[in-house]
Structures are given as C-alpha cells and as structure tokens.
mmCIF file of the N, C-alpha and C atoms, coordinates in Angstrom:
data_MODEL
# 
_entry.id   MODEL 
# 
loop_
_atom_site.group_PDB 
_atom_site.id 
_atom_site.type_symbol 
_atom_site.label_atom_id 
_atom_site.label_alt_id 
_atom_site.label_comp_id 
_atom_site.label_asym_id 
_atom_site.label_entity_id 
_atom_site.label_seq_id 
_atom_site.pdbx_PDB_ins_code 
_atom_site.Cartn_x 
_atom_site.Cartn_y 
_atom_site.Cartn_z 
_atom_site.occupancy 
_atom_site.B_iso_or_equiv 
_atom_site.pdbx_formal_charge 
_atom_site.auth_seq_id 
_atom_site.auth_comp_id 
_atom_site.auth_asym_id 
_atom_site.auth_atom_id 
_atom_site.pdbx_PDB_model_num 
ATOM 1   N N  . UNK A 1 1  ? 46.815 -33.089 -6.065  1.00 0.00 ? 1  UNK A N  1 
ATOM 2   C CA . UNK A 1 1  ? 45.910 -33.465 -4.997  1.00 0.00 ? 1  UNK A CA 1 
ATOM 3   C C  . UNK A 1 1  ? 46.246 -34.900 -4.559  1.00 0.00 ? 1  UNK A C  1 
ATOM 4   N N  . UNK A 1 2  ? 46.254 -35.002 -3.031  1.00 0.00 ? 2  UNK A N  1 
ATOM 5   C CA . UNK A 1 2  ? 46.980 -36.438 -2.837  1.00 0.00 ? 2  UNK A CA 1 
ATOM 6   C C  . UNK A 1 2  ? 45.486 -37.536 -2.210  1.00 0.00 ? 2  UNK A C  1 
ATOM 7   N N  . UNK A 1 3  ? 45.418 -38.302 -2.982  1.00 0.00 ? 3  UNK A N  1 
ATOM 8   C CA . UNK A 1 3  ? 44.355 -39.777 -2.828  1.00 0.00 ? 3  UNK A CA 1 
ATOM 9   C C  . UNK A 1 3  ? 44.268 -40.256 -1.355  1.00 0.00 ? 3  UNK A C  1 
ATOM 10  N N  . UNK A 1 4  ? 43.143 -40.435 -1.100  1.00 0.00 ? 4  UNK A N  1 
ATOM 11  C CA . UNK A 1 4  ? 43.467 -41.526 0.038   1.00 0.00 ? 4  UNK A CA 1 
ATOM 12  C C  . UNK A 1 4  ? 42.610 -42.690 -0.023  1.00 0.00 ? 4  UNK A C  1 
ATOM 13  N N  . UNK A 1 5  ? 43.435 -43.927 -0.323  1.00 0.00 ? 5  UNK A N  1 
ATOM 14  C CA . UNK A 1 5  ? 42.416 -44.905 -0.785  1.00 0.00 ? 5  UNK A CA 1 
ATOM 15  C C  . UNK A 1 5  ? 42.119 -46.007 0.435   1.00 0.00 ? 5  UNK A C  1 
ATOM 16  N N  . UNK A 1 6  ? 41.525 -46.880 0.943   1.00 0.00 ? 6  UNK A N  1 
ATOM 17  C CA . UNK A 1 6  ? 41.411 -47.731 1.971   1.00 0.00 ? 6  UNK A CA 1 
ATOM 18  C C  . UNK A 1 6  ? 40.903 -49.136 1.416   1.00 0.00 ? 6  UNK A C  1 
ATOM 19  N N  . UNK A 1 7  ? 41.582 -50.212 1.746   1.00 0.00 ? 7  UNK A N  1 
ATOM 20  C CA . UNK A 1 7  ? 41.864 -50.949 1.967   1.00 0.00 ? 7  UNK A CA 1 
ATOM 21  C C  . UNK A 1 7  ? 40.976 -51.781 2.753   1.00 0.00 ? 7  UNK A C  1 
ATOM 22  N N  . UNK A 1 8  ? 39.801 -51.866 2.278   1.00 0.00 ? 8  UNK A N  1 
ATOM 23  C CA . UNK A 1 8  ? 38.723 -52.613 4.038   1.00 0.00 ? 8  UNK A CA 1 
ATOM 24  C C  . UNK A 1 8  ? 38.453 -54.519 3.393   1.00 0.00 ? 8  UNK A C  1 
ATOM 25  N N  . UNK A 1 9  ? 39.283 -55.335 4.312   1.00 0.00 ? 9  UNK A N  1 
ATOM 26  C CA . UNK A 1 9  ? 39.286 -56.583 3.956   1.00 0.00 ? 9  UNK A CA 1 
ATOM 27  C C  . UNK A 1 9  ? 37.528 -56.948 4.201   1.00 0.00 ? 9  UNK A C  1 
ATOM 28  N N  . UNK A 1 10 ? 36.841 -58.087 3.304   1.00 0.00 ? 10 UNK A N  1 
ATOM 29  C CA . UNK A 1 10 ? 35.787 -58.800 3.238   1.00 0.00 ? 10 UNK A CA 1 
ATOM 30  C C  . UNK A 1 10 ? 35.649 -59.780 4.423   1.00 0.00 ? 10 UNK A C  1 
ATOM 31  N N  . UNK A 1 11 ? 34.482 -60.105 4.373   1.00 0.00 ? 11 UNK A N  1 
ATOM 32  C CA . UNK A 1 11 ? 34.159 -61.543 5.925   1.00 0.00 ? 11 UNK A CA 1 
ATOM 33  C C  . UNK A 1 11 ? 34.904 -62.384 5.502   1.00 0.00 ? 11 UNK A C  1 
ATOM 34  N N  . UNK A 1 12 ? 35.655 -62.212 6.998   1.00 0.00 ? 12 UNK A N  1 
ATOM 35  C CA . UNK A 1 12 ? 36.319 -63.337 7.763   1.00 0.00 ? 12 UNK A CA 1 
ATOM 36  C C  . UNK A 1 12 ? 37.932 -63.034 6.495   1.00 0.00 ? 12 UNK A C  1 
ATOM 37  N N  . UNK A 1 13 ? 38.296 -61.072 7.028   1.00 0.00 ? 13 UNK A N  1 
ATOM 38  C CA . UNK A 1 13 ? 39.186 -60.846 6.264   1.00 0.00 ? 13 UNK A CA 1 
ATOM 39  C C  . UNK A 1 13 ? 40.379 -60.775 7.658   1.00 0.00 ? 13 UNK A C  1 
ATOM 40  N N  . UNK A 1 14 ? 41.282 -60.875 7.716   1.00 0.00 ? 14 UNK A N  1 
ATOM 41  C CA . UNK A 1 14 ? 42.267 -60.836 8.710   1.00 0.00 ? 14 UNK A CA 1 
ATOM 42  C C  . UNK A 1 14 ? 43.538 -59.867 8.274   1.00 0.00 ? 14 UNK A C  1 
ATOM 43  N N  . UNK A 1 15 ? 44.056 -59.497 9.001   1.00 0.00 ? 15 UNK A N  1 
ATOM 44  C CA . UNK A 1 15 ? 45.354 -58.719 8.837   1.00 0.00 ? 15 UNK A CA 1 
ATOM 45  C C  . UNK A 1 15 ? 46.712 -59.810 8.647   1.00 0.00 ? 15 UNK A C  1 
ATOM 46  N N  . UNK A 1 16 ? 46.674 -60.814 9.058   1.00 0.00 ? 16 UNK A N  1 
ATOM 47  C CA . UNK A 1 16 ? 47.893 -62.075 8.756   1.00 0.00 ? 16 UNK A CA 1 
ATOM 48  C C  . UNK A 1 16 ? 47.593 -63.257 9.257   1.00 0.00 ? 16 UNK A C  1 
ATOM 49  N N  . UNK A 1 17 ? 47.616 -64.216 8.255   1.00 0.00 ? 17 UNK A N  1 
ATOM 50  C CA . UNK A 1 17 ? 47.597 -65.777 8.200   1.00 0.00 ? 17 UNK A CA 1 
ATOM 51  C C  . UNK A 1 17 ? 48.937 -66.566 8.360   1.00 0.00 ? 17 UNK A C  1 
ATOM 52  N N  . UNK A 1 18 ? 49.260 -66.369 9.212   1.00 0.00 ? 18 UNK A N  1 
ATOM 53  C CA . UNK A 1 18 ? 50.938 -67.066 9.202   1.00 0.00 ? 18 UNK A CA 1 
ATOM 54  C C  . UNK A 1 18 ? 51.651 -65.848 8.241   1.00 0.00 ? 18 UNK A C  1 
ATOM 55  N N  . UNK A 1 19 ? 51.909 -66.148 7.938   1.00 0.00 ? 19 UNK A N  1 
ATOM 56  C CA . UNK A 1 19 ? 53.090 -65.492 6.704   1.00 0.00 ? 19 UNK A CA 1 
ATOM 57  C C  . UNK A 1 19 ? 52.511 -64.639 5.421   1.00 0.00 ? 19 UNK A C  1 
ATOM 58  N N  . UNK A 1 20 ? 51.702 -64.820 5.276   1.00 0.00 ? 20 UNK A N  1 
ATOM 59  C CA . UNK A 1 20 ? 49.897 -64.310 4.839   1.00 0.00 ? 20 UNK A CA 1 
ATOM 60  C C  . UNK A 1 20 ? 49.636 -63.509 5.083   1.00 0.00 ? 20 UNK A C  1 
ATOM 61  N N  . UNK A 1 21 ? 50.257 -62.183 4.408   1.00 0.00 ? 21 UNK A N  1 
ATOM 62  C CA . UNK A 1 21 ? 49.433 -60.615 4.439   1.00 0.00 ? 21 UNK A CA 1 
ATOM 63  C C  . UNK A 1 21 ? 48.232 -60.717 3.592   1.00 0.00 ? 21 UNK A C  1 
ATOM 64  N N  . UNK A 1 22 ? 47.238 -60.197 4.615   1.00 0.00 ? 22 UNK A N  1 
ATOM 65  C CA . UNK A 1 22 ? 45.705 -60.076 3.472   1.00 0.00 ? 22 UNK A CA 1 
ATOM 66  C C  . UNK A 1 22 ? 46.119 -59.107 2.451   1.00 0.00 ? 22 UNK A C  1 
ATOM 67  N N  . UNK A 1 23 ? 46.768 -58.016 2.519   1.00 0.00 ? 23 UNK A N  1 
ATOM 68  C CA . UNK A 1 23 ? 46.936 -57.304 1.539   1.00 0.00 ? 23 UNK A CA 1 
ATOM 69  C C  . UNK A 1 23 ? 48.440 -56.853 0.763   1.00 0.00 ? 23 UNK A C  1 
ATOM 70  N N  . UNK A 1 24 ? 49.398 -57.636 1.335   1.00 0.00 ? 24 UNK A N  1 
ATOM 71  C CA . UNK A 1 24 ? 50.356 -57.348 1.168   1.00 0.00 ? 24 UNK A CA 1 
ATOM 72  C C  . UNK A 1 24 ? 50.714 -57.239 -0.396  1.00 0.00 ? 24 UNK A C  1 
ATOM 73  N N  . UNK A 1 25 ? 50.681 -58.061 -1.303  1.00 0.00 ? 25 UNK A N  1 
ATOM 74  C CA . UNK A 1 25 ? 50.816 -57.509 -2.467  1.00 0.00 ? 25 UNK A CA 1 
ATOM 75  C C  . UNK A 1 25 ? 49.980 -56.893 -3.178  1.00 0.00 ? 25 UNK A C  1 
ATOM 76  N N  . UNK A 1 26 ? 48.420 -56.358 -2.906  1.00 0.00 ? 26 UNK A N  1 
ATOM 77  C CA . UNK A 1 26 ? 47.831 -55.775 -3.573  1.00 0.00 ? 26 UNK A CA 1 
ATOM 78  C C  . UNK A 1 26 ? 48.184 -54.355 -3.444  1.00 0.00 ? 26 UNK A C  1 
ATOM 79  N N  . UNK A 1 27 ? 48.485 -54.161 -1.971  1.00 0.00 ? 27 UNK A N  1 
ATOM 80  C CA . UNK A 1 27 ? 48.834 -52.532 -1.695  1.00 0.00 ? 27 UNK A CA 1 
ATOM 81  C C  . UNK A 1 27 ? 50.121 -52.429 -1.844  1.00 0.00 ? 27 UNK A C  1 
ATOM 82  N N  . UNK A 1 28 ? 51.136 -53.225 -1.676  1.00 0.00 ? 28 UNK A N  1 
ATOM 83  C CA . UNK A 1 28 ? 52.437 -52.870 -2.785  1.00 0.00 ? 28 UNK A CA 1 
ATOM 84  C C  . UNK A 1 28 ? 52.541 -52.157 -4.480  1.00 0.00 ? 28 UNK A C  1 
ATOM 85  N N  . UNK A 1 29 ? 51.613 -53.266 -4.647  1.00 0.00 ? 29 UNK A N  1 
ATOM 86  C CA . UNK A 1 29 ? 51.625 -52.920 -6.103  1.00 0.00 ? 29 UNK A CA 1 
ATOM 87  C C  . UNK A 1 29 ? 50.743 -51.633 -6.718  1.00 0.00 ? 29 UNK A C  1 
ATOM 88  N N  . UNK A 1 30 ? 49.860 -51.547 -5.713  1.00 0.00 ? 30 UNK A N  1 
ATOM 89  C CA . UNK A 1 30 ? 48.904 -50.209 -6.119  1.00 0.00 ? 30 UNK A CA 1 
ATOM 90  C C  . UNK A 1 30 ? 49.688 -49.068 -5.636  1.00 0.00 ? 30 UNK A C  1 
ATOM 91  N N  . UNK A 1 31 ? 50.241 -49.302 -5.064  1.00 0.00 ? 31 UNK A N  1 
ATOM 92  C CA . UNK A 1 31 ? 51.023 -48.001 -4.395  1.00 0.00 ? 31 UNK A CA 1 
ATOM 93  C C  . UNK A 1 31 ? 52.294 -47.840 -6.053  1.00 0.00 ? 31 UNK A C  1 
ATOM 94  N N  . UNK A 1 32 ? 53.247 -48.830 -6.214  1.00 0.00 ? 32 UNK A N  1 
ATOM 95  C CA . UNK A 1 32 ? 53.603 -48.373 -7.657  1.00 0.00 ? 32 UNK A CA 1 
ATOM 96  C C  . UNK A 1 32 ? 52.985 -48.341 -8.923  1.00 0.00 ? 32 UNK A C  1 
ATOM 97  N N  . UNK A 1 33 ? 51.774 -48.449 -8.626  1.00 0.00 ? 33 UNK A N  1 
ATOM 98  C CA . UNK A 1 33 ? 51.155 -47.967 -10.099 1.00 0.00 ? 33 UNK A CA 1 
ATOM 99  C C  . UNK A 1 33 ? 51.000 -46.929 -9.868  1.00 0.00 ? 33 UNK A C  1 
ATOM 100 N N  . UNK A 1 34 ? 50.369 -46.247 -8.567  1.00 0.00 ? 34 UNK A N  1 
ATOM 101 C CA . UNK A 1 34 ? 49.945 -44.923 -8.902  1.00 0.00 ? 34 UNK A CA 1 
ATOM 102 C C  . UNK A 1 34 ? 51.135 -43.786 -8.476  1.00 0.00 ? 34 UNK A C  1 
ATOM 103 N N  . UNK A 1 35 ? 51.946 -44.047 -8.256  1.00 0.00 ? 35 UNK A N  1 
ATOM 104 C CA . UNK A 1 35 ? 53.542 -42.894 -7.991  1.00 0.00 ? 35 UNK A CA 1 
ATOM 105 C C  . UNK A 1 35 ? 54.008 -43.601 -9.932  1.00 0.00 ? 35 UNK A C  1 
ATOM 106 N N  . UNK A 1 36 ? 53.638 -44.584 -10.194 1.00 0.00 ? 36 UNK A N  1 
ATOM 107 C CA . UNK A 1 36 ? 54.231 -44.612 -11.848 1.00 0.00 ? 36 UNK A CA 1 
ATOM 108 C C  . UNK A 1 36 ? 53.201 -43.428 -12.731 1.00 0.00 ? 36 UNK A C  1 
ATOM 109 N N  . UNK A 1 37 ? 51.965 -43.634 -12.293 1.00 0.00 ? 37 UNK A N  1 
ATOM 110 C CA . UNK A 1 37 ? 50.937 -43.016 -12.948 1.00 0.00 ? 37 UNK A CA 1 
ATOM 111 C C  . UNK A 1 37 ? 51.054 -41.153 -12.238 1.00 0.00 ? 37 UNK A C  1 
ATOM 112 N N  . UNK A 1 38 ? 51.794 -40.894 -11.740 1.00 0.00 ? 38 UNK A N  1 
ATOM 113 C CA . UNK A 1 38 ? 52.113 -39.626 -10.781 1.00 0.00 ? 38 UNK A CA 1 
ATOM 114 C C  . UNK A 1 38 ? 50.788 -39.317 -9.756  1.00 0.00 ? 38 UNK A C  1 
ATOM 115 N N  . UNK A 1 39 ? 49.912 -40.264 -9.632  1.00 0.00 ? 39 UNK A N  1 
ATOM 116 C CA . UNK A 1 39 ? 49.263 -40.060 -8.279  1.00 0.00 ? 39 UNK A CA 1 
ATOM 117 C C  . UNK A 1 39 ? 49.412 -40.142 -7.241  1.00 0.00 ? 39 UNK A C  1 
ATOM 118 N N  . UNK A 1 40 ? 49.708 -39.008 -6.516  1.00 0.00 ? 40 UNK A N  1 
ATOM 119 C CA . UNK A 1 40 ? 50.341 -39.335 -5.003  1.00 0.00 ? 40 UNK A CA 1 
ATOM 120 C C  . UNK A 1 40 ? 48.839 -39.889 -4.368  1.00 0.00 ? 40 UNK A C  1 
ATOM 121 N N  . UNK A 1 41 ? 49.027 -40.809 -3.317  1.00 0.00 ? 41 UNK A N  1 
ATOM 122 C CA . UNK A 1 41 ? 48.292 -41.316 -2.938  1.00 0.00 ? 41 UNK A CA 1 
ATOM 123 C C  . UNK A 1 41 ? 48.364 -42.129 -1.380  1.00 0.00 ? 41 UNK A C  1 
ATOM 124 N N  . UNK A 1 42 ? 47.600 -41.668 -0.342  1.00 0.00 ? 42 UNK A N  1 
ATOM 125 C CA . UNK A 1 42 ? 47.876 -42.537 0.479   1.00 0.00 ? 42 UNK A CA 1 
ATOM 126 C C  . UNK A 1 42 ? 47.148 -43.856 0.802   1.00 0.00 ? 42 UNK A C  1 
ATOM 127 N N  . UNK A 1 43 ? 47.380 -45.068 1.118   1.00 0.00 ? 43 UNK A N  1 
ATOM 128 C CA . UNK A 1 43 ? 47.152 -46.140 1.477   1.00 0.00 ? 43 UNK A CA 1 
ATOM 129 C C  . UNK A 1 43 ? 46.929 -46.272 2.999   1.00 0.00 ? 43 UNK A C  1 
ATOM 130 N N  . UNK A 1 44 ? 45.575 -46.883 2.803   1.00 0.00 ? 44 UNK A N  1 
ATOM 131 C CA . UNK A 1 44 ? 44.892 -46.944 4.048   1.00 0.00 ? 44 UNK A CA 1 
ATOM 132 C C  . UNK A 1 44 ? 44.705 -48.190 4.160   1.00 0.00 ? 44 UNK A C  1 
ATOM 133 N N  . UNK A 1 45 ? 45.007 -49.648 5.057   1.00 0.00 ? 45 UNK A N  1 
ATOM 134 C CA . UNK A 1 45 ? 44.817 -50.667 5.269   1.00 0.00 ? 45 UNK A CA 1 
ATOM 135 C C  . UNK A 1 45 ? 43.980 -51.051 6.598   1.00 0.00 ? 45 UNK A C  1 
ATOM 136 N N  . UNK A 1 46 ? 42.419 -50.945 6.324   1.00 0.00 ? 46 UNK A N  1 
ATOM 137 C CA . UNK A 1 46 ? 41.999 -50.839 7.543   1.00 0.00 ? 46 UNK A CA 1 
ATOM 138 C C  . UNK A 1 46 ? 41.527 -51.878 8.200   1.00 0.00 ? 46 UNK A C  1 
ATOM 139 N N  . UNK A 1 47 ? 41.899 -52.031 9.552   1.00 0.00 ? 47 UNK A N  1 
ATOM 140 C CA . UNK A 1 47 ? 42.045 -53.445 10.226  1.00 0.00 ? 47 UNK A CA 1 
ATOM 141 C C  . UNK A 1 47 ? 40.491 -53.592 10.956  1.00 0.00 ? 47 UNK A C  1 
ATOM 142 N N  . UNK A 1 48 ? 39.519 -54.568 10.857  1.00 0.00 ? 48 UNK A N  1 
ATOM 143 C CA . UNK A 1 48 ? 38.594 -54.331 11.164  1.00 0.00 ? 48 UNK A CA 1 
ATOM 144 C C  . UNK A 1 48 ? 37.924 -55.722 12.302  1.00 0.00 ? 48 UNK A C  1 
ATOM 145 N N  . UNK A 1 49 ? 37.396 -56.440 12.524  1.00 0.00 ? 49 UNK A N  1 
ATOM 146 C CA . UNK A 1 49 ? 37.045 -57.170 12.873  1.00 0.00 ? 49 UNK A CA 1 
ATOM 147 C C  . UNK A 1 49 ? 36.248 -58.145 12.261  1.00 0.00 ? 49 UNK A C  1 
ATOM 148 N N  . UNK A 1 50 ? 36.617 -59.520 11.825  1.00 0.00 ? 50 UNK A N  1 
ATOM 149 C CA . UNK A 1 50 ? 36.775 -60.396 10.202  1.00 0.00 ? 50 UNK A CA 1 
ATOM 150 C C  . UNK A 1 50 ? 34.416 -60.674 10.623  1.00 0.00 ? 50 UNK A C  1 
ATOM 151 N N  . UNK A 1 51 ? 34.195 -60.881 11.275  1.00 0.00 ? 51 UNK A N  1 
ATOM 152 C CA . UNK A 1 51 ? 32.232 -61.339 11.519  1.00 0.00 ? 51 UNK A CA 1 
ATOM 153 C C  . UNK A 1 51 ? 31.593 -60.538 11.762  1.00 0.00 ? 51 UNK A C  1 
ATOM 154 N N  . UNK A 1 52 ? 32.232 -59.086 12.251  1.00 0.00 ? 52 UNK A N  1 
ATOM 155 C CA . UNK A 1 52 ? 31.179 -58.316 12.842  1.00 0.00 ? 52 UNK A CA 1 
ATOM 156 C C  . UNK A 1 52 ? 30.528 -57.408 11.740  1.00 0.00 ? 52 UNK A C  1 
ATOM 157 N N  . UNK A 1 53 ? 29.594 -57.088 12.070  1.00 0.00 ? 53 UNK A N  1 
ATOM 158 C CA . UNK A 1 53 ? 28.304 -56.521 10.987  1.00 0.00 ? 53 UNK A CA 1 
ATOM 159 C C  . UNK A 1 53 ? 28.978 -54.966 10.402  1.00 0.00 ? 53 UNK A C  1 
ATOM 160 N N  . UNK A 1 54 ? 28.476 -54.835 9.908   1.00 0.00 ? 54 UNK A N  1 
ATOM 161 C CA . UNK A 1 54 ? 28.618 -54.019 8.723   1.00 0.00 ? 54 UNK A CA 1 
ATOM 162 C C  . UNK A 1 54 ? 28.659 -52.634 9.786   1.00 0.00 ? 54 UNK A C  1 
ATOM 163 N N  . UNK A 1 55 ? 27.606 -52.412 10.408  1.00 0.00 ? 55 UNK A N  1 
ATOM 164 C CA . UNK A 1 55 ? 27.630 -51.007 11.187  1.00 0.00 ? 55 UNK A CA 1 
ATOM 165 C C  . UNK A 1 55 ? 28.170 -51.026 12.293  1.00 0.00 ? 55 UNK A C  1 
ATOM 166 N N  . UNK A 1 56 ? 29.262 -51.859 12.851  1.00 0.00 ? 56 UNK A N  1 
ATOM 167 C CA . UNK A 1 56 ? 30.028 -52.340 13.746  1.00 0.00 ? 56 UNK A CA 1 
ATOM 168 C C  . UNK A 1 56 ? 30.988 -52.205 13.212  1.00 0.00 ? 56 UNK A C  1 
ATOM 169 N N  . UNK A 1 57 ? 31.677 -52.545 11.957  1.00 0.00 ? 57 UNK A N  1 
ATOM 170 C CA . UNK A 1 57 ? 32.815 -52.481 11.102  1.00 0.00 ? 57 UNK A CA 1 
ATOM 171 C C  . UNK A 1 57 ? 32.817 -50.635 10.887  1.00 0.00 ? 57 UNK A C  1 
ATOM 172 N N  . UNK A 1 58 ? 31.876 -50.733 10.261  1.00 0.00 ? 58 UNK A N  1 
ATOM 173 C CA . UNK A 1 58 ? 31.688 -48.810 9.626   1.00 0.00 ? 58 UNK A CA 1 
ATOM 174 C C  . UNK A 1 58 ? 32.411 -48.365 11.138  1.00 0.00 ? 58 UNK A C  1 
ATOM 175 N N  . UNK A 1 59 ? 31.892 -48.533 12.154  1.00 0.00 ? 59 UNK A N  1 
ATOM 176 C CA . UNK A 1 59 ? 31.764 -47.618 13.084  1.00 0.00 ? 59 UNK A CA 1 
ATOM 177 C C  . UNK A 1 59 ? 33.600 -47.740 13.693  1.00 0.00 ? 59 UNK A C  1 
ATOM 178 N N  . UNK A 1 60 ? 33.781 -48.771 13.512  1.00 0.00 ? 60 UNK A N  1 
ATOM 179 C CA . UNK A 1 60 ? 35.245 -48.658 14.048  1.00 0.00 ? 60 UNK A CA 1 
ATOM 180 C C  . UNK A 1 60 ? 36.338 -48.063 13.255  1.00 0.00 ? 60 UNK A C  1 
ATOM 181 N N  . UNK A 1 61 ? 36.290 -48.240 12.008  1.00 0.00 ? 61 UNK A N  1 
ATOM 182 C CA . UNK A 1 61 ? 37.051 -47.379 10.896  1.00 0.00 ? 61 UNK A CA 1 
ATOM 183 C C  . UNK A 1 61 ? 36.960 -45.441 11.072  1.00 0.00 ? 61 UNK A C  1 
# 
C-alpha cells in the first residue's frame, strides 16, 4: 500500500529563503528512510500561504 504523507510548513513557513529550502532536507531524507524501511510512499510538499488562517490554508490544499 503506497503512503501519502504532506508536508504543510508552520506560520510564516515559505517554500525558499534564498538558497533555503523549507523542506529540502527533511523530505530528502524521509523519502530514504522509508524506500530503506520498504514503504513506498509519496511526498507531498504543500505550498501554502506563510499568515493566512488556518481555514484559508485548509481550504487551498
């Protein structure tokens, strides 16, 4: 059965700071733990808008 996990950055989370992936090595590395661990799994990095409220965020994902 294949995972689908997501990725939703915290306030005032951004997709890149200069050179600065918000998630770049966390979802690298989770992605080889779980193909080490044989969980296929997809990675979801969801880009949201870093102030807006919670049911504004929900709603765009």
């Amino acid at each position: 059965m294949r995972r689908h996990i997501f990725l939703i950055p915290g306030f005032f989370g951004f997709a890149n700071l200069g050179d600065l992936t918000y998630w770049g090595p966390v979802e690298h590395r989770l992605r080889a733990l779980l193909e080490q661990a044989g969980m296929p799994a997809s990675i979801h990095a969801v880009k949201s808008q870093p102030t807006a409220s919670l049911f504004t965020r929900a709603a765009e994902a």
